[in-house]
PAKOL-510423 format. One line per field, with one value per atom (N, C-alpha, C): atom name; residue number from 1; x, y, z; residue in one letter. Coordinates in Angstrom, 3 decimals. Layout:
at CA	... $
i NUM	... $
x X	... $
y Y	... $
z Z	... $
aa A	... $
END
This chain:
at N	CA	C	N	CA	C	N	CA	C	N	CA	C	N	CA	C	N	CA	C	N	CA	C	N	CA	C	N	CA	C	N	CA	C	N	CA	C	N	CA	C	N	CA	C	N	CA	C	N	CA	C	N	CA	C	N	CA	C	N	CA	C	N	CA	C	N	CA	C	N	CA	C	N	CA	C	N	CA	C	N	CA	C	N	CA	C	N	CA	C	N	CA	C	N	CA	C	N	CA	C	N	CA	C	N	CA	C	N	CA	C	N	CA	C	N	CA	C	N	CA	C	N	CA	C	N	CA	C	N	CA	C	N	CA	C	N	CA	C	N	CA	C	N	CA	C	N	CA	C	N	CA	C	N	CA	C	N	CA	C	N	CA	C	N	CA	C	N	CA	C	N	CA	C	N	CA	C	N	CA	C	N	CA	C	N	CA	C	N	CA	C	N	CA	C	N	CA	C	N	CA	C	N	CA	C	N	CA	C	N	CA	C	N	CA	C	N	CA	C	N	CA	C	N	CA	C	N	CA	C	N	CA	C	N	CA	C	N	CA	C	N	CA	C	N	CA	C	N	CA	C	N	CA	C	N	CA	C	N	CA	C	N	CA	C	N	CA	C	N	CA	C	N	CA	C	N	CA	C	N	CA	C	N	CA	C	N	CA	C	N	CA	C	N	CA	C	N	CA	C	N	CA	C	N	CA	C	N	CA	C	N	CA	C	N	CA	C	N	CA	C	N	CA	C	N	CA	C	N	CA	C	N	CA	C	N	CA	C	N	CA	C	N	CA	C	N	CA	C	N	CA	C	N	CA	C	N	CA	C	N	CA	C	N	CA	C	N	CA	C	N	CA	C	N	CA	C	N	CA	C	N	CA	C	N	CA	C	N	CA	C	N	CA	C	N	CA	C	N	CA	C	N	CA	C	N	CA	C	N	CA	C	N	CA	C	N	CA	C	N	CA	C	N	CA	C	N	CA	C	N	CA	C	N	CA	C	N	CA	C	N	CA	C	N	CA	C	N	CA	C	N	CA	C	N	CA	C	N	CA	C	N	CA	C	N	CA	C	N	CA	C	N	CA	C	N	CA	C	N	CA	C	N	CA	C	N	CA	C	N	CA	C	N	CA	C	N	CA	C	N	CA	C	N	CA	C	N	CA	C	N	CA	C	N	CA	C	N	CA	C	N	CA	C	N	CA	C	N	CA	C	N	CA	C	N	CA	C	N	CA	C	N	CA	C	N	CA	C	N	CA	C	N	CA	C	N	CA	C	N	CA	C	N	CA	C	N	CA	C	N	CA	C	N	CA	C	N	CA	C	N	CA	C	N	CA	C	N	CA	C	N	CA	C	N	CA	C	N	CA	C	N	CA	C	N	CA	C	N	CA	C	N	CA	C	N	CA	C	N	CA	C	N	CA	C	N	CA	C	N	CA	C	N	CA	C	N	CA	C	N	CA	C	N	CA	C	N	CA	C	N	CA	C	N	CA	C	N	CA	C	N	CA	C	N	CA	C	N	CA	C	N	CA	C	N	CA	C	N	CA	C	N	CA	C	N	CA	C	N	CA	C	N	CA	C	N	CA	C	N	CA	C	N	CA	C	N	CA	C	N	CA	C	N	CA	C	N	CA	C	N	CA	C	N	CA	C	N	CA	C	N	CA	C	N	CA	C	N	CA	C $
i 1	1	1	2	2	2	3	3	3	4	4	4	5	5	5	6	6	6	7	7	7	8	8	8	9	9	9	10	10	10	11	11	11	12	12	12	13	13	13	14	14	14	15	15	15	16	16	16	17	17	17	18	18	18	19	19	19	20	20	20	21	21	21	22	22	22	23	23	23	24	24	24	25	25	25	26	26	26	27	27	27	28	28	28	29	29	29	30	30	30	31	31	31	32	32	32	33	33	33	34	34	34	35	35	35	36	36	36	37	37	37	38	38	38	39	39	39	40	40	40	41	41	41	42	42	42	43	43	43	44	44	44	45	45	45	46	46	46	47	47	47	48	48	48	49	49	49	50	50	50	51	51	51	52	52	52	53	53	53	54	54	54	55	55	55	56	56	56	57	57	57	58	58	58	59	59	59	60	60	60	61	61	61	62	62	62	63	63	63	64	64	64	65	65	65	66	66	66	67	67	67	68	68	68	69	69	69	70	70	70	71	71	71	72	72	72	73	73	73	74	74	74	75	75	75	76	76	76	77	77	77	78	78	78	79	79	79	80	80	80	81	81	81	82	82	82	83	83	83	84	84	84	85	85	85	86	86	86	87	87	87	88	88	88	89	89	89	90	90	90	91	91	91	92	92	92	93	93	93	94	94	94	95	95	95	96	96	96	97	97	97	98	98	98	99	99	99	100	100	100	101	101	101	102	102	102	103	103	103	104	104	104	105	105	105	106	106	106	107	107	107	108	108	108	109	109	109	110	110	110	111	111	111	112	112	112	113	113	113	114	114	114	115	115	115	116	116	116	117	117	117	118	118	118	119	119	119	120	120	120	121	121	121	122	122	122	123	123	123	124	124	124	125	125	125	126	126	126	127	127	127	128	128	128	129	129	129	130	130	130	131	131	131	132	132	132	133	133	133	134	134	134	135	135	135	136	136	136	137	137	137	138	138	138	139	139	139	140	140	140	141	141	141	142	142	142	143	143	143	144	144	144	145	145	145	146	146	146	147	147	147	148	148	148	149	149	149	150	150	150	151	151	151	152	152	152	153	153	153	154	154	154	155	155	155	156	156	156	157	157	157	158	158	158	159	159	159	160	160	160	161	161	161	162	162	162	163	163	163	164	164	164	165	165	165	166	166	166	167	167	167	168	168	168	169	169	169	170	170	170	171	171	171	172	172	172	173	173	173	174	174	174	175	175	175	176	176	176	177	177	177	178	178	178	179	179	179	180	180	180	181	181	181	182	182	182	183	183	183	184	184	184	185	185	185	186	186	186	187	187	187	188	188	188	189	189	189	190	190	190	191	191	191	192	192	192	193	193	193	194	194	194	195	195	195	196	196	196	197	197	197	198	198	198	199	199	199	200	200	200	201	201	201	202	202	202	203	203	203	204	204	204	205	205	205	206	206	206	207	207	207	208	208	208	209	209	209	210	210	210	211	211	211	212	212	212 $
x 71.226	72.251	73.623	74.719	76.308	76.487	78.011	78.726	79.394	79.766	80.360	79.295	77.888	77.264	77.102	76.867	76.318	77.973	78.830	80.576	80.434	79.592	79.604	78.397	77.510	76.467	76.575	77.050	77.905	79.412	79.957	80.971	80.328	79.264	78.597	78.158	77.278	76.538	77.396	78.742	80.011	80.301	80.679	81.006	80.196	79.168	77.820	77.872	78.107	78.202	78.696	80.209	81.453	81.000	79.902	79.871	79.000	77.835	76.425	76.212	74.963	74.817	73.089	71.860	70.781	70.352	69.190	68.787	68.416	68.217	67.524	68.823	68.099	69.343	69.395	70.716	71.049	72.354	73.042	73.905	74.916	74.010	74.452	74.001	74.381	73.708	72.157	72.163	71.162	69.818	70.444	69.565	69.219	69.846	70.184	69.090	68.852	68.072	66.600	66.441	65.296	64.581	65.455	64.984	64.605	65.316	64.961	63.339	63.405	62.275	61.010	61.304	60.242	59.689	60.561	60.207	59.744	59.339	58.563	57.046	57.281	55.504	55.566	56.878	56.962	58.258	57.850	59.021	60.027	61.282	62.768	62.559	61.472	61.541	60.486	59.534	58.227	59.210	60.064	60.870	61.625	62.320	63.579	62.651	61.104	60.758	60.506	59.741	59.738	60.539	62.056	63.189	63.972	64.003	64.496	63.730	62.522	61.901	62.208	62.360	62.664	63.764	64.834	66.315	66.776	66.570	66.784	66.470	65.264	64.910	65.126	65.316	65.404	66.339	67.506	68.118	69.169	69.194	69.496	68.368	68.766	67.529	66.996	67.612	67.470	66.170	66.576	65.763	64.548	64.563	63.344	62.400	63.516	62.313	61.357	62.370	61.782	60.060	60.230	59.110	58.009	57.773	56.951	55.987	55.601	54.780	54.195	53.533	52.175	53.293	54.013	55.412	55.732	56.443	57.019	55.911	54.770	53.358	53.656	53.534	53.277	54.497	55.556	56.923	56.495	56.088	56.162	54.569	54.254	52.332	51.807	52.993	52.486	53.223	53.686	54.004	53.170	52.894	52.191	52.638	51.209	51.449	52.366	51.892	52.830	52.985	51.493	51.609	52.231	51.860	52.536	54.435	54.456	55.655	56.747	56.204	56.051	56.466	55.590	55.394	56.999	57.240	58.464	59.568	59.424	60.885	60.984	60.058	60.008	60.409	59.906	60.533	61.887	61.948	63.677	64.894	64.165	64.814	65.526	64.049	64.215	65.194	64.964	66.009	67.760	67.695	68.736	69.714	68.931	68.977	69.688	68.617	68.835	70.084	70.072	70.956	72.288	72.022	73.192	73.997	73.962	74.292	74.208	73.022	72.459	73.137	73.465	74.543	74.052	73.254	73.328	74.083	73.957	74.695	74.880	75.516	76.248	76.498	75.445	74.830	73.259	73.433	71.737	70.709	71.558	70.843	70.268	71.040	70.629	69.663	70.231	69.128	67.745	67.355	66.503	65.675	66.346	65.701	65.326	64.646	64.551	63.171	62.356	61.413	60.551	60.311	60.266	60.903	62.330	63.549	63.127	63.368	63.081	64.204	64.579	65.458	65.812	65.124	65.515	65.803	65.362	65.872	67.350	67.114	68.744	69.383	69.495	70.297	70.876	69.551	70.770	71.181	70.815	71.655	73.252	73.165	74.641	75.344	74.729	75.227	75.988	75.081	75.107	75.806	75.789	76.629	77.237	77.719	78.955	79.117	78.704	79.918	79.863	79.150	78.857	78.627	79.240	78.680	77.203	76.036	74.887	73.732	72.706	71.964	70.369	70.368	68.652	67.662	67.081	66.130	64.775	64.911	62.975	62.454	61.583	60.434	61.761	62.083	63.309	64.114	64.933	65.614	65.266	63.831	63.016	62.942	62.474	61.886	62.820	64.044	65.212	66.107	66.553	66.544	65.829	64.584	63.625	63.516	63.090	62.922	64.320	65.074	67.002	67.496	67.216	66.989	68.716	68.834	70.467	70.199	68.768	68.826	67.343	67.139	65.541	65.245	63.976	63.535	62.133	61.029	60.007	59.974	60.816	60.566	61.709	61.325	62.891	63.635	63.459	64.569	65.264	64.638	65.636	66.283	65.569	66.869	67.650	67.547	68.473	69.880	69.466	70.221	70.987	70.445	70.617	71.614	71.277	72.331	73.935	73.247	74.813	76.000	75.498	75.833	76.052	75.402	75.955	76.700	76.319	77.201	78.761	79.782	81.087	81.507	82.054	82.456	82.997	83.866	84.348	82.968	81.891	80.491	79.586	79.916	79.028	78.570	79.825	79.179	78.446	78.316	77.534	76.438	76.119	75.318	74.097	73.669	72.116	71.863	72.593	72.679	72.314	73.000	72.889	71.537	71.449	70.366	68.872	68.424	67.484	67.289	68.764	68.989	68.257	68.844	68.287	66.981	66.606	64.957	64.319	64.292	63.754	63.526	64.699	64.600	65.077	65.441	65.142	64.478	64.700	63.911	62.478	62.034	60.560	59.058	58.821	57.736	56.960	55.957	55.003	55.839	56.835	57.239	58.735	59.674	60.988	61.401	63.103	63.158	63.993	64.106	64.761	65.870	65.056	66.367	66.684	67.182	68.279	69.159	69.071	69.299	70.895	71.787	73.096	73.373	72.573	72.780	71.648	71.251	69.930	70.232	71.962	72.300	72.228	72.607	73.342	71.736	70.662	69.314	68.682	68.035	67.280	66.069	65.495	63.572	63.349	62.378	61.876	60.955	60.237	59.307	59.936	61.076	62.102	61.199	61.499	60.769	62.065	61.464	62.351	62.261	61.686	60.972	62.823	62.696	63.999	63.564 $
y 87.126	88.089	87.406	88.167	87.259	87.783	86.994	87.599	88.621	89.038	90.326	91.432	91.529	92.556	91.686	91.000	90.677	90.679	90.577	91.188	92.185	93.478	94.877	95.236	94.143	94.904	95.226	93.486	93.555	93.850	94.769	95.640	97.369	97.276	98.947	98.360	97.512	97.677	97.714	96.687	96.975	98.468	99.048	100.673	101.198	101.221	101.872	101.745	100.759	100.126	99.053	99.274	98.390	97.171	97.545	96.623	96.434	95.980	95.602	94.713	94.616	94.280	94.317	93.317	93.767	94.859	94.669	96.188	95.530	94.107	93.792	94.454	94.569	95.125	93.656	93.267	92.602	92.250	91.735	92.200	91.112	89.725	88.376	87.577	86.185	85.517	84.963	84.601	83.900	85.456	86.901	87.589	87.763	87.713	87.391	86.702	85.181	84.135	84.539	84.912	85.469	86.437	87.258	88.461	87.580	86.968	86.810	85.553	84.761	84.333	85.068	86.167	87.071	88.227	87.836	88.974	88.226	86.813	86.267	86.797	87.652	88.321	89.449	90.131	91.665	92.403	93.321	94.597	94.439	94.893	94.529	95.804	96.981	98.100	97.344	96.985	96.277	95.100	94.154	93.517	94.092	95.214	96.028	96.458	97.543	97.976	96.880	95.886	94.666	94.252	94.314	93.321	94.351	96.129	96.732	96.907	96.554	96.110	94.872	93.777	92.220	92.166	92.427	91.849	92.618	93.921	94.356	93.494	92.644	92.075	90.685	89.873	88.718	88.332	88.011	88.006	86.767	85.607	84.382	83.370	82.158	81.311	80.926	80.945	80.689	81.707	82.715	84.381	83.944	84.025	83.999	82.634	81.846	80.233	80.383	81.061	81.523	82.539	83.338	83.838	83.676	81.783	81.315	82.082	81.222	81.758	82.860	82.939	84.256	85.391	85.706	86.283	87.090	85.966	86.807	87.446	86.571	87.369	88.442	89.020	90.487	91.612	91.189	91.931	91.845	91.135	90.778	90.699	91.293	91.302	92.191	93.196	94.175	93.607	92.570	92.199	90.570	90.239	89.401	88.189	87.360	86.129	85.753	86.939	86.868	85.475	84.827	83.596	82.853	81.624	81.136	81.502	82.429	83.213	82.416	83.122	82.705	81.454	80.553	79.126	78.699	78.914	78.354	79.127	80.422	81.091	79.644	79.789	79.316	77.701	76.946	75.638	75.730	76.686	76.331	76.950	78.140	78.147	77.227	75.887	74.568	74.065	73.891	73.316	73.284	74.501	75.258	74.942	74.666	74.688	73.471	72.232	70.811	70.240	70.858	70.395	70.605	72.138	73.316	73.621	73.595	74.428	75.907	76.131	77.395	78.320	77.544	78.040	77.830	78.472	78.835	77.948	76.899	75.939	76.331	76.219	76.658	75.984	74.617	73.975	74.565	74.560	74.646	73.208	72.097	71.259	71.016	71.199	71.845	73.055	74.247	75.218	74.976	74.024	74.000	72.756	72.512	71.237	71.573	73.453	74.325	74.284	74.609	75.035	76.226	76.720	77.480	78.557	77.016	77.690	77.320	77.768	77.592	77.771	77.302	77.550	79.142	80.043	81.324	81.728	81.087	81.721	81.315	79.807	79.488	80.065	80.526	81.179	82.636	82.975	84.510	84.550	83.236	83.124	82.483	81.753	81.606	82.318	83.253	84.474	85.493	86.009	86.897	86.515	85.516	85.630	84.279	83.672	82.750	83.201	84.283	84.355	83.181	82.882	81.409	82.096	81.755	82.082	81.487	81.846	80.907	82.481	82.131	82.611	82.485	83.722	83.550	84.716	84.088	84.536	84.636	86.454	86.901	87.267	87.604	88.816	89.648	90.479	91.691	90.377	89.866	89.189	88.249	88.045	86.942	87.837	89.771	90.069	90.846	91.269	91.922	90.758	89.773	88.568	88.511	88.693	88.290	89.355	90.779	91.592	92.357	91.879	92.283	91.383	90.071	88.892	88.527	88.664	88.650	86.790	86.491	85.103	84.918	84.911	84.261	83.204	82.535	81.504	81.581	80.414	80.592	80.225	79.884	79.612	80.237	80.147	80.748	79.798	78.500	77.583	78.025	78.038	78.071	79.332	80.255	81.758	81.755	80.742	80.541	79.756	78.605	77.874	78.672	79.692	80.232	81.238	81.827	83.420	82.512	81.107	80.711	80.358	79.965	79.188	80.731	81.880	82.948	84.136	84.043	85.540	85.236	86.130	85.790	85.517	84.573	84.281	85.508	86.125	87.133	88.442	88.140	88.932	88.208	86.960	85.734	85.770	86.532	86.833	87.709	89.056	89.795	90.271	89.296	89.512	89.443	88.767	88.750	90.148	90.915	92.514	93.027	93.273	94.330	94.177	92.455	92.579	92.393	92.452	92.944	94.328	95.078	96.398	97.474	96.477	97.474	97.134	96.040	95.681	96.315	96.975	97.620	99.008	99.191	101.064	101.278	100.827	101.130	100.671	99.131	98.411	97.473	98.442	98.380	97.773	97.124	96.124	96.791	97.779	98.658	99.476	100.084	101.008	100.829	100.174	100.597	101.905	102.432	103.924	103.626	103.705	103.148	104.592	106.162	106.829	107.153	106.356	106.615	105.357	104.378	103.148	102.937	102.618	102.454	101.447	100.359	99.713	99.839	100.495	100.836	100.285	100.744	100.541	99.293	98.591	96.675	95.943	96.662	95.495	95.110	94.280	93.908	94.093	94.712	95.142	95.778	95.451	96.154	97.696	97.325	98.416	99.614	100.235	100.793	102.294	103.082	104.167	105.234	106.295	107.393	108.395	107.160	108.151	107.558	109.171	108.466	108.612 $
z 16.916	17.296	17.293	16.362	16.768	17.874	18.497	19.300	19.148	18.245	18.696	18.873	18.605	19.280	20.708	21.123	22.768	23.446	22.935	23.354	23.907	22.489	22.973	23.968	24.111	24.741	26.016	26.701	27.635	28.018	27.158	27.622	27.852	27.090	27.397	29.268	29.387	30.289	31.277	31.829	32.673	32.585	32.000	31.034	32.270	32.239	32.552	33.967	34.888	35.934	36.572	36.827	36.824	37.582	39.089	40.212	40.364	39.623	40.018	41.174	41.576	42.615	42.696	43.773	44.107	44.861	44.387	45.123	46.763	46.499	47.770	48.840	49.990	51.363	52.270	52.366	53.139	53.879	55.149	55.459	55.417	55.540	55.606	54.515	54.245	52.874	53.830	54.677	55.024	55.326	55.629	54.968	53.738	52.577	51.209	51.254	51.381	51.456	51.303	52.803	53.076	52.134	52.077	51.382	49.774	49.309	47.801	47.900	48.961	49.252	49.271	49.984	50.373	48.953	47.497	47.133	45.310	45.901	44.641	44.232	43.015	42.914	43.675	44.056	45.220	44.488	45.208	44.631	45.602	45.232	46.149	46.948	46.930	47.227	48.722	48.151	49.381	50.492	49.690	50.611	51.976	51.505	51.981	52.690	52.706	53.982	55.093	54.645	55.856	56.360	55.340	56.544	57.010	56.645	57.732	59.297	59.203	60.774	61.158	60.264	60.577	61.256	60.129	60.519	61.685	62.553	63.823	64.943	64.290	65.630	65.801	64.104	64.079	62.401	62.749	61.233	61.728	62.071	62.109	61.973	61.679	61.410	62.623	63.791	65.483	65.576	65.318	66.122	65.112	63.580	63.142	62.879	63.172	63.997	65.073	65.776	67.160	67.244	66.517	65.438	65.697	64.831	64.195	62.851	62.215	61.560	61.439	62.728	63.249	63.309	64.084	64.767	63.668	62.640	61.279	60.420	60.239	59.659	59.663	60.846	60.969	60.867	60.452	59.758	58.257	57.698	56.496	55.610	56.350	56.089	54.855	54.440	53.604	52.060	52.368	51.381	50.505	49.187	48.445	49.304	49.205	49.701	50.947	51.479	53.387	53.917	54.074	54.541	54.396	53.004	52.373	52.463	52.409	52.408	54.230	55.291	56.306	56.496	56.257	56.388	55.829	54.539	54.163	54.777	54.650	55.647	56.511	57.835	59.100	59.115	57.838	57.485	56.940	56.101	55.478	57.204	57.877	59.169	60.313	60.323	60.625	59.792	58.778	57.770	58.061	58.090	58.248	59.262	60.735	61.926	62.062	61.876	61.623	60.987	59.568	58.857	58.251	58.818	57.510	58.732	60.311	61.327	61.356	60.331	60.099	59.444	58.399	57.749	56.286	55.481	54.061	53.134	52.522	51.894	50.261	49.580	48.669	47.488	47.314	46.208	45.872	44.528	44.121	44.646	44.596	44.676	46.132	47.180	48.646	49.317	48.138	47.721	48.111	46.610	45.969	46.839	47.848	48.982	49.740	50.240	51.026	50.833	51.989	51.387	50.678	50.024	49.058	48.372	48.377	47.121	45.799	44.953	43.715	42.651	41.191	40.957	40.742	40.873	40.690	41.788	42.857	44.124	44.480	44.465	44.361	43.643	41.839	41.488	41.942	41.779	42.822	44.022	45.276	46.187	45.859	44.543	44.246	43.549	42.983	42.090	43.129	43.790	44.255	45.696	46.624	47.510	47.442	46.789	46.484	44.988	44.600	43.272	42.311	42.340	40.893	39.640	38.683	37.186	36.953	37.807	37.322	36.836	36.262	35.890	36.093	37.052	37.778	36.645	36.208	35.081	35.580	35.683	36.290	35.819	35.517	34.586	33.261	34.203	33.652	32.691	33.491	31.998	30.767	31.435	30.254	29.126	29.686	28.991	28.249	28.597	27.663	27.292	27.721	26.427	25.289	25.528	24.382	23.637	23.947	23.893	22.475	23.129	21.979	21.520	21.711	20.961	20.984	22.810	22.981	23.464	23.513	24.104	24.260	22.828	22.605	23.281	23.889	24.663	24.928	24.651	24.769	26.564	27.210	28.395	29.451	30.596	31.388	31.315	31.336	31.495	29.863	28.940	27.844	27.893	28.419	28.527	29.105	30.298	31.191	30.594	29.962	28.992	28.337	27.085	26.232	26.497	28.068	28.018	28.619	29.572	29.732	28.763	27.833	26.490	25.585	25.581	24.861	25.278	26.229	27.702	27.606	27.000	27.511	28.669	29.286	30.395	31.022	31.030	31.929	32.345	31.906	31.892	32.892	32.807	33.558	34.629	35.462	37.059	37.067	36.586	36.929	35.626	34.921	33.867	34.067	35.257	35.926	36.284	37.476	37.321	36.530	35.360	34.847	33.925	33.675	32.412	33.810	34.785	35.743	35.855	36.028	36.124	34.998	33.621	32.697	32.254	32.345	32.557	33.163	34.482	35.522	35.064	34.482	34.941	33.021	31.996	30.800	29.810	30.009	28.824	29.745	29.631	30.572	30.311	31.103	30.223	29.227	29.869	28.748	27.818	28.210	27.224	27.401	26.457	26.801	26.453	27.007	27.064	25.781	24.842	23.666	23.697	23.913	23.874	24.325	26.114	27.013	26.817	25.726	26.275	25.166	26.477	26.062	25.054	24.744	23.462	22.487	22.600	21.605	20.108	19.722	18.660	18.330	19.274	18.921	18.958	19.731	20.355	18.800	18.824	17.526	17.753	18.843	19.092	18.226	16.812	16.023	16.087	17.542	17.619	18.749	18.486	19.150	19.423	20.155	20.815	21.136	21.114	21.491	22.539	23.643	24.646	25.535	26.365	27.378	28.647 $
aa X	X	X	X	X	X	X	X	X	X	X	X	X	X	X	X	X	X	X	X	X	X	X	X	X	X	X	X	X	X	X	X	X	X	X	X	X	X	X	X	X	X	X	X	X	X	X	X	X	X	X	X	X	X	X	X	X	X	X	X	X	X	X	X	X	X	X	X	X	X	X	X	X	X	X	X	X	X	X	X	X	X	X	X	X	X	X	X	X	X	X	X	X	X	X	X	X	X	X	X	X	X	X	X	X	X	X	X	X	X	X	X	X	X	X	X	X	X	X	X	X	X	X	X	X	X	X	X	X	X	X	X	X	X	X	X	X	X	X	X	X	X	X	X	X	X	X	X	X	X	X	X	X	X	X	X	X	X	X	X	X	X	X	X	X	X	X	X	X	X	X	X	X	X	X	X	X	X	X	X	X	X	X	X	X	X	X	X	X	X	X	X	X	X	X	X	X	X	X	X	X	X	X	X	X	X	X	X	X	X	X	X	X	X	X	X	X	X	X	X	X	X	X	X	X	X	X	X	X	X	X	X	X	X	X	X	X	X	X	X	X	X	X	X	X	X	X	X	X	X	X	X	X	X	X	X	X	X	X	X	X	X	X	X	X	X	X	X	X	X	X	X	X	X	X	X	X	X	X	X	X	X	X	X	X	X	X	X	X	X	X	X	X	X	X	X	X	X	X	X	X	X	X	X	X	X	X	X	X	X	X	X	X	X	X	X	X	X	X	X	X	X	X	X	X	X	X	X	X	X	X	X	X	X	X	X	X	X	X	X	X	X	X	X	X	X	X	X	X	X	X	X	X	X	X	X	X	X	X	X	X	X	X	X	X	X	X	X	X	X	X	X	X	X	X	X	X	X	X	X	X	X	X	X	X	X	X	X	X	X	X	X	X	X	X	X	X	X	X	X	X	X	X	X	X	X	X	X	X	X	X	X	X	X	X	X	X	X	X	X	X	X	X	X	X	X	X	X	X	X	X	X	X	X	X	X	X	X	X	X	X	X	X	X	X	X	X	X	X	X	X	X	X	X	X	X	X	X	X	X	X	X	X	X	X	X	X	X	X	X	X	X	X	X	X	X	X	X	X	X	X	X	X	X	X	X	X	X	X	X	X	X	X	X	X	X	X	X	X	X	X	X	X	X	X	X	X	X	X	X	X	X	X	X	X	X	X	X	X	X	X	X	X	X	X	X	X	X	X	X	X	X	X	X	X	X	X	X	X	X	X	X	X	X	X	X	X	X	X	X	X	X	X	X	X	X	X	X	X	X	X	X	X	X	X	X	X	X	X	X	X	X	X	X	X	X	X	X	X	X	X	X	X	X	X	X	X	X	X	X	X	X	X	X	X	X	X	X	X	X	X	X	X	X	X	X	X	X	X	X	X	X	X	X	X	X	X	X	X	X	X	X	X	X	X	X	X	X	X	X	X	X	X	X	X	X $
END
């Protein structure tokens, strides 16, 4: 694909939706945090019901240390791999506590020293609430990268590579948005909607569909 179609693709998708943003709900970054922890292998829809019972009762790293494990379990139980899940909230909480003055730190490399941060988690905590030009690559953008061949990659790290190195900069911040966004709800794993889809024209997916 040149640049001037991935220019236009990402000027339709801005077009389309000036201010993207997650779906996850949160009010603070260190809910931010949580929430993107909590929603590895889960829907942002399954997250959001657990932490609108959570965060009323416990949405600092103090309140949900305080918790423990068992404590938070059961806010967060209806969601994949609760436990596991749990365990690291409740350590990176400590973390937090100890080291950050519970305060959300604002390197990946600090991030990613959390316990069960990962680099995708760190990226959309720096995307999304410090505003970093970085690029968190999930399911949705592996698969409309690959998919429109705006940033082929046999792996996430290389899409990740690939869309920083091809995304116009002034697109950069909010290019994780929109290409999750339209992963989700048009260009869809089993079936993309090929004829609702605002760049249909520019994508290079051979096996294009006309369902909308």
């Amino acid at each position: 694909m040149n640049a001037t179609k991935r220019r236009e693709i990402f000027r339709r998708l801005k077009e389309n939706n000036p201010q993207p943003t997650t779906e996850l709900e949160f009010q603070s970054t260190f809910e931010l945090l949580v929430a993107v922890m909590l929603s590895a292998q889960a829907t942002d829809v399954s997250v959001n019901k657990a932490t609108c019972k959570l965060y009323p009762v416990a949405n600092t790293p103090e309140a949900i240390f305080a918790l423990g494990v068992e404590g938070l379990s059961k806010y967060i139980k209806s969601i994949g791999l609760y436990n596991s899940k749990a365990k690291n909230v409740i350590a990176t909480c400590q973390q937090l506590i100890e080291k950050y003055n519970s305060q959300v730190p604002s390197t990946r490399e600090e991030l990613e020293a959390l316990p069960g941060v990962g680099r995708k988690t760190a990226n959309v905590v720096l995307n999304t609430a410090f505003k970093q030009a970085v690029m968190a690559v999930d399911t949705h953008v592996f698969r409309v990268s690959n998919r429109t061949h705006i940033a082929p990659g046999k792996t996430v790290l290389d899409v990740e590579k690939k869309l920083m190195k091809v995304i116009p900069k002034e697109y950069l911040v909010d290019a994780h948005h929109w290409l999750i966004l339209h992963g989700r709800y048009v260009c869809k794993s089993r079936k993309p909607s090929c004829g609702s889809c605002c760049i249909e024209d520019l994508c290079e997916y051979k096996e294009k569909t006309s369902d909308i």
